[in-house]
C-alpha positions as CSV (number, residue, x, y, z in Angstrom):
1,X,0.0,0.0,0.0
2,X,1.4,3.6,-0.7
3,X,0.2,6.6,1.0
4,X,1.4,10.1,0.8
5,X,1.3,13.0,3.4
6,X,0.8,16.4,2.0
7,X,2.4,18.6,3.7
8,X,4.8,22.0,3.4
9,X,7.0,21.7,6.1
10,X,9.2,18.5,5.8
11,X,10.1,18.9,9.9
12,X,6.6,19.3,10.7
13,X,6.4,17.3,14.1
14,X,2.7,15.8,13.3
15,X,4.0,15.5,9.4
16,X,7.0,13.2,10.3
17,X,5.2,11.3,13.1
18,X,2.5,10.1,10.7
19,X,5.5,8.9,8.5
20,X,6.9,6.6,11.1
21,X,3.2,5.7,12.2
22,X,2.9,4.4,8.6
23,X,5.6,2.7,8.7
24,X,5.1,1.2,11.7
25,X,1.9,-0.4,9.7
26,X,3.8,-1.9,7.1
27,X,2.4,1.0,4.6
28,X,5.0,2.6,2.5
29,X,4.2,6.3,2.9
30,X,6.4,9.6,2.0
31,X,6.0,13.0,2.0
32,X,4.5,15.4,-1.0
33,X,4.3,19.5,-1.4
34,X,1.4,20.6,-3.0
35,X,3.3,23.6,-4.2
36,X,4.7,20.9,-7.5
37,X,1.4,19.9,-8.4
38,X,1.0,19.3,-12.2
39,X,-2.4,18.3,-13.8
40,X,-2.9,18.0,-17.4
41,X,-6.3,17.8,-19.5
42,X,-6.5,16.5,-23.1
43,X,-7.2,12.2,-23.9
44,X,-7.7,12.1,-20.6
45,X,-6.8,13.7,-16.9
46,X,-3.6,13.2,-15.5
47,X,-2.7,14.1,-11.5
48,X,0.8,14.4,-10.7
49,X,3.0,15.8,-7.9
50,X,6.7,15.6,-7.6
51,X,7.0,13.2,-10.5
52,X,4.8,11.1,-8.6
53,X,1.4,9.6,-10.4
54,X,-1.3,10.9,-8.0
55,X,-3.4,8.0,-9.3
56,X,-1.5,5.5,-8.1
57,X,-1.7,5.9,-4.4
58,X,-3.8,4.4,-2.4
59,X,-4.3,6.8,0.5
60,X,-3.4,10.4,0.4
61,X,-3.4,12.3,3.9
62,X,-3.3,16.0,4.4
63,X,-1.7,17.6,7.0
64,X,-1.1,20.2,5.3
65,X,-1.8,22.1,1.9
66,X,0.0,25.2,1.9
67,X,-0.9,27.9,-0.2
68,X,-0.5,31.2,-2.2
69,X,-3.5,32.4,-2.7
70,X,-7.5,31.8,-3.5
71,X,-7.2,30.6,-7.2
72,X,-4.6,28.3,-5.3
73,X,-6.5,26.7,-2.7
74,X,-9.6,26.1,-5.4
75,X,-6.7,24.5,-7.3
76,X,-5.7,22.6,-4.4
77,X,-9.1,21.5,-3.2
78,X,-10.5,20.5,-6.7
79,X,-7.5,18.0,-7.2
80,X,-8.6,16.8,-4.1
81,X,-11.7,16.5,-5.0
82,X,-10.9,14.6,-8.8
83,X,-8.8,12.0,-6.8
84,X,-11.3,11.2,-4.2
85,X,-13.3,10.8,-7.0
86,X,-11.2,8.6,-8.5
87,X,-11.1,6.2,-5.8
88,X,-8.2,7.4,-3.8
89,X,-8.8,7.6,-0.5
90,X,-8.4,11.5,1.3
91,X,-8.2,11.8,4.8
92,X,-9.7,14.3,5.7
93,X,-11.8,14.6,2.8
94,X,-11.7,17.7,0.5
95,X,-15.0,18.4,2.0
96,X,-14.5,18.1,5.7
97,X,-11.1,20.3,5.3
98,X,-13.1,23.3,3.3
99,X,-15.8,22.7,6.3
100,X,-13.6,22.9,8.7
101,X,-11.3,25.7,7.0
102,X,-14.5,28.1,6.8
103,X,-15.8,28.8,9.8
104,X,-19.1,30.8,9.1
105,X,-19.5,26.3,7.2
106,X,-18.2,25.1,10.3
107,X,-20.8,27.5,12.2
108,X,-23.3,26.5,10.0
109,X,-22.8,22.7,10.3
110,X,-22.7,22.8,14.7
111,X,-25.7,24.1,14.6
112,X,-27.5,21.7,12.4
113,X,-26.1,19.3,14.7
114,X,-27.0,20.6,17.5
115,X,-23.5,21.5,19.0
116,X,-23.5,23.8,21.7
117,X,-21.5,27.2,20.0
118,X,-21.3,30.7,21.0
119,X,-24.1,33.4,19.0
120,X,-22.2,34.2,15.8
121,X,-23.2,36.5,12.8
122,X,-21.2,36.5,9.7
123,X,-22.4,40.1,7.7
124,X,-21.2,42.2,4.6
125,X,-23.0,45.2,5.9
126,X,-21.2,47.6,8.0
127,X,-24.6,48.1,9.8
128,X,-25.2,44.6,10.8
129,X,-21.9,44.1,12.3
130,X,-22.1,47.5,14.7
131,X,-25.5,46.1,15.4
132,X,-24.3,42.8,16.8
133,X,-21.3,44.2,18.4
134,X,-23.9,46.3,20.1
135,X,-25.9,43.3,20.6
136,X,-22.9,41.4,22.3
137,X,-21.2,43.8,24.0
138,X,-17.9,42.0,23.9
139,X,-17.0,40.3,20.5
140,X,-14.5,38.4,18.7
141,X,-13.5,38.9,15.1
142,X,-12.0,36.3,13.0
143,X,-10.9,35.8,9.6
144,X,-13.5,33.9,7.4
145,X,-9.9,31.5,6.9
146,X,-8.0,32.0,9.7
147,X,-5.9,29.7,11.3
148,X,-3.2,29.6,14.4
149,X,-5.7,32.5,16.2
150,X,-3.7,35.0,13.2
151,X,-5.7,38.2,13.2
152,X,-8.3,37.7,15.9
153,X,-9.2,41.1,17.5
154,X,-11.3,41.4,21.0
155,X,-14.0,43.9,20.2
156,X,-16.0,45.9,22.9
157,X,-19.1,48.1,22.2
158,X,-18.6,52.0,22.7
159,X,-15.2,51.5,22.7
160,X,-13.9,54.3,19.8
161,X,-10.6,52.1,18.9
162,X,-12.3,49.1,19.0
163,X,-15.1,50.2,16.3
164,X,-12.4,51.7,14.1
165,X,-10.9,48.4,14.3
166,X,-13.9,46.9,13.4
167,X,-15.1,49.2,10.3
168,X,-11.0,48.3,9.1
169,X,-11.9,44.7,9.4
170,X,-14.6,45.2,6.9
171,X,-12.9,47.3,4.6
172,X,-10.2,45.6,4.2
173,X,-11.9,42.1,4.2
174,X,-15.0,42.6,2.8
175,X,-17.0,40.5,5.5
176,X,-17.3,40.5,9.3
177,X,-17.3,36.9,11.6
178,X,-18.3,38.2,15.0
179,X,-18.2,35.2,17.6
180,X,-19.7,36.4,21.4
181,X,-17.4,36.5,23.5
182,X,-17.3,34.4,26.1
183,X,-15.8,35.7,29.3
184,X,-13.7,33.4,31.4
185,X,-12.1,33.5,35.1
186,X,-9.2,31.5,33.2
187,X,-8.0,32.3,29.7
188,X,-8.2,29.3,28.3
189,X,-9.4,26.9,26.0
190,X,-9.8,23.1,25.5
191,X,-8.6,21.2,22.4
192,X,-9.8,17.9,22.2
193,X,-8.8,15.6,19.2
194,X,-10.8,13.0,17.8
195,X,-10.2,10.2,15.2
196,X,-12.8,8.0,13.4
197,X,-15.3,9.4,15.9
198,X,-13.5,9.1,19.3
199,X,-11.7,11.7,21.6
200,X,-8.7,10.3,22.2
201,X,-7.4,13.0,24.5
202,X,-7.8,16.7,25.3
203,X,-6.0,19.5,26.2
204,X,-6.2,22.8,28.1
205,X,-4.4,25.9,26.5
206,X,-3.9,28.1,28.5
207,X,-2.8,31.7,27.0
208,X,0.4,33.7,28.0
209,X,0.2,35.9,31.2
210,X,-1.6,39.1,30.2
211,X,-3.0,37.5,27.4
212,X,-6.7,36.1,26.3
213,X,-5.6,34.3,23.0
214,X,-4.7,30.4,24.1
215,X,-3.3,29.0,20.8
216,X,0.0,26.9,21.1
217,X,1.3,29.2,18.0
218,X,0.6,32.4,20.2
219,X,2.8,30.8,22.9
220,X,-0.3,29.3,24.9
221,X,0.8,26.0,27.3
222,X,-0.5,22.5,27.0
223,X,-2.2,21.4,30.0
224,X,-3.9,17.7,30.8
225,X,-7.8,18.5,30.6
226,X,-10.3,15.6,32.2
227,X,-12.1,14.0,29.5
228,X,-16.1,14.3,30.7
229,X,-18.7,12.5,29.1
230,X,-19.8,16.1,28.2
231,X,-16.4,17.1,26.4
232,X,-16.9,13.7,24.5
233,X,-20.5,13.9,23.3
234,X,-19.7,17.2,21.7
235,X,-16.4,16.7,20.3
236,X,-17.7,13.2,18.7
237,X,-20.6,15.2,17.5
238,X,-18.4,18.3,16.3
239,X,-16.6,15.9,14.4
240,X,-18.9,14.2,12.5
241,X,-20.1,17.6,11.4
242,X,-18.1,18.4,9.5
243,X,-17.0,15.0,8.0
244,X,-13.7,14.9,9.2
245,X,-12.3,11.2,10.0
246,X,-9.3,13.1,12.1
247,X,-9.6,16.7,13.7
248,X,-9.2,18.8,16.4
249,X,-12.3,20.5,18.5
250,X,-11.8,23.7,20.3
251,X,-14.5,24.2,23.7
252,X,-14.5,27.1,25.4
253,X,-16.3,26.8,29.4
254,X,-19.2,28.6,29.8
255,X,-21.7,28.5,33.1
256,X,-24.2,26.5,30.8
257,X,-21.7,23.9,30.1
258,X,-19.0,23.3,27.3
259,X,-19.1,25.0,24.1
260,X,-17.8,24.1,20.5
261,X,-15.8,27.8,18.6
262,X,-14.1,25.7,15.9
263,X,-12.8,22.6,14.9
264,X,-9.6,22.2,12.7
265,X,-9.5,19.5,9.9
266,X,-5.3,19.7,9.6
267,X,-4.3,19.9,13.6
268,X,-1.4,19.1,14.6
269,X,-0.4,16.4,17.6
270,X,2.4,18.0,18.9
271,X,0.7,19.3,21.8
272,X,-1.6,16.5,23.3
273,X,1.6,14.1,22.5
274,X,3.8,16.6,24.7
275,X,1.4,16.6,27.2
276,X,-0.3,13.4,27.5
277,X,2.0,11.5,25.7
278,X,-0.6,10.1,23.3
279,X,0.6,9.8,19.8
280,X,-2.5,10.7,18.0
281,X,-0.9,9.4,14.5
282,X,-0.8,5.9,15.4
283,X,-4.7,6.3,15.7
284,X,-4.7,7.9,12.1
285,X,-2.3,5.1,10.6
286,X,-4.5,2.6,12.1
287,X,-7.6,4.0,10.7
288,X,-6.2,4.5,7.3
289,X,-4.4,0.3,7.4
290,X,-8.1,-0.6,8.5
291,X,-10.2,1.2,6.1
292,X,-7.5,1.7,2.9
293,X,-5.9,-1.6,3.3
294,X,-7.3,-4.4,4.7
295,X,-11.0,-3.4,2.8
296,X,-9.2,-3.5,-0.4
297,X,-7.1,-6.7,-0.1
């Protein structure tokens, strides 16, 4: 069996433990960069990356797709989609990631499943998003495709810098995500991460002194979190959402109980492995020698 991890960064920590995972499962596995990919159109449809036939993989896993830009990702994401299409199996599929990547999508799809998640309103209009900061009284802004909490701004009503901030946002962006904030005694958050629909550990991250933003990239710290029934339920449920067979759901605590802000369909391990010493990838190479191997032979 041959598998290939997509990913930019050949010393990525996740990206290289999934290469000895595979390994460890027998299943010959190696590293691509979607920056070399090379499709062709004409008898018929060719997929190729690094001199490698995309067609004849079995498994392709994405860690992660890099990118330069929108025409890019659509690039990206519809060779994803041709392949999957062509029997190779993508984990996570092209449509959890773009679910995932999106969060007004993700949003959308906790919702419908009935995943607790803090009042939200995605707007175009100026208007709308003064009106739900008003609404909220604290808010917090997010890019449409953000990721490693880059440009997240804390927004308070009748604050003069903070609306400036705001009517920036939607100039230069075009579109507002305003997420209620939710306040906290502890700046923190939980990530929980869950493969083929079980939690298989979770996380507090708890942000730098003086600080409210809890990512691991921002220089938040890993802490063991308990793993509830509650924190299970929903991460199970966030999970399925959004289609992904490996992802990691972020909770936030509120007095009503746990509450689902995101969930990322490329996370990396590093930090649950640091801190709870579970090696998330052998779950993934498992999954994949389960479902892309044995179902085939």
């Amino acid at each position: 069996m041959r598998a290939a991890i997509v990913v930019s960064d050949p010393l990525d920590w996740t990206a290289r433990s999934l290469l000895a995972s595979f390994s460890n499962k027998g299943i010959d596995s190696f590293f691509l960069n979607f920056s070399e990919l090379f499709t062709s159109i004409g008898s018929g449809q060719s997929f190729n990356c690094a001199g490698i036939d995309l067609l004849n993989l079995d498994a392709l896993v994405v860690r992660d797709l890099g990118r330069r830009g929108a025409s890019d990702v659509a690039f990206r994401f519809e060779t994803l989609q041709a392949l999957q299409e062509r029997g190779i199996a993508i984990i996570n599929p092209p449509q959890a990631i773009a679910q995932a990547a999106n969060k007004f999508a993700t949003s959308r799809a906790l919702q419908d499943a009935g995943v607790a998640t803090p009042r939200t309103v995605v707007t175009n209009s100026l208007k709308q998003a003064l009106n739900a900061l008003q609404d909220f009284k604290k808010a917090v802004s997010k890019p449409l495709f953000g990721y490693k909490g880059r440009d997240i701004i804390l927004l308070e009503d009748g604050i003069e810098a903070d609306i400036a901030l705001l009517k920036d946002t939607m100039e230069k962006q075009g579109l507002i995500y305003l997420q209620e904030f939710i306040a906290s005694d502890k700046p923190r958050d939980i990530r929980a991460f869950v493969v083929d629909g079980k939690v298989l550990g979770a996380i507090y991250r708890i942000a730098p002194p003086g600080q409210w933003i809890s990512n691991l990239a921002r220089g938040g710290q890993a802490a063991v979190c308990p793993v509830t029934k509650e924190l299970v339920e929903l991460a199970a449920k966030a999970a399925k959402a959004v289609g992904a067979v490996y992802c990691g759901v972020d909770l936030l605590e509120t007095a009503e109980g746990l509450s689902v802000i995101e969930v990322n369909g490329t996370p990396s391990g590093k930090g649950i492995f640091e801190a709870l010493g579970v090696d998330v990838t052998e779950a993934i190479a498992e999954y994949v020698h389960q479902n892309c191997y044995l179902r085939g032979r």
